[in-house]
C-alpha positions, 0 to 999 in steps of 0.5 A: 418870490413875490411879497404876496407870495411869501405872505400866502406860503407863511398863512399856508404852513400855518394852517398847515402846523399843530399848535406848538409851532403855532405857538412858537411863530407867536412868540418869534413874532413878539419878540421881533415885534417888541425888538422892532418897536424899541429901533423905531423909539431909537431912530426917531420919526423922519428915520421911521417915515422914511422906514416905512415908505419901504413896502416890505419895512412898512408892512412889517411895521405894519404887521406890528402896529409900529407903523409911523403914518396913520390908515387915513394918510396911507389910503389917501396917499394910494388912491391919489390920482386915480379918480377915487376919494377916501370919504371915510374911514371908520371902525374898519370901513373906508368908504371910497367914491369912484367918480364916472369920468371913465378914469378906468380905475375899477371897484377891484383895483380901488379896493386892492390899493386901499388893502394894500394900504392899509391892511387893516382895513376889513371892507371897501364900500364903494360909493359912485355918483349918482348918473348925470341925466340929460336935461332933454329926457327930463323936459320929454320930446315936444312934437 
């Protein structure tokens, strides 16, 4: 099963149990979380980077705030070489320019690497750049 997949089948029971068991999962969640922060104390930063570069480690991590590379780094670091540019990323907002160079990079799949990212992240702006008009409409037809 797929990560998304687990995730969304987790959500689902979730919404799905009374509150005991919702009760239950957050305290499991606590103690995993204080047992994962005292391993990344234990290990030190390069082990932890190294850690986290794992997609399901990190999100664990993640999921903790635990997490050893900041939200800027890790959305900077997903939408290198796609042809998008992280311009900000504050109070929840990264807000992304998408240059028109035809890199076939859509809003949807810079969105979906910034979530992915950083999942953290509550919106995705996009900003694109203002069209380029040719100098010959703006100097209009001479006959």
């Amino acid at each position: 099963m797929a990560r998304h997949e687990s995730i969304e089948a987790i959500e689902a029971m979730l919404e799905a149990a009374d509150g005991q068991a919702v009760e239950l999962a957050g305290a499991l969640l606590g103690l995993y979380g204080e047992a994962l922060a005292r391993i990344v104390d234990a290990v030190g930063e390069e082990v932890a980077g190294r850690l986290a570069a794992d997609d399901l480690v990190g999100n664990l991590l993640l999921l903790h705030d635990l997490h050893p590379v900041g939200a800027r780094e890790r959305v900077e670091a997903a939408l290198r070489g796609s042809g998008a540019e992280l311009l900000s990323l504050e109070g929840g907002v990264a807000r992304v320019r998408v240059s028109g160079g035809g890199c076939g990079c859509s809003a949807a799949s810079v969105e979906r690497a910034v979530y992915d990212a950083a999942p953290e992240v509550e919106r995705v702006e996009i900003a694109r750049p203002a069209p380029v008009i040719p100098v010959e409409s703006l100097l209009g037809a001479r006959t």
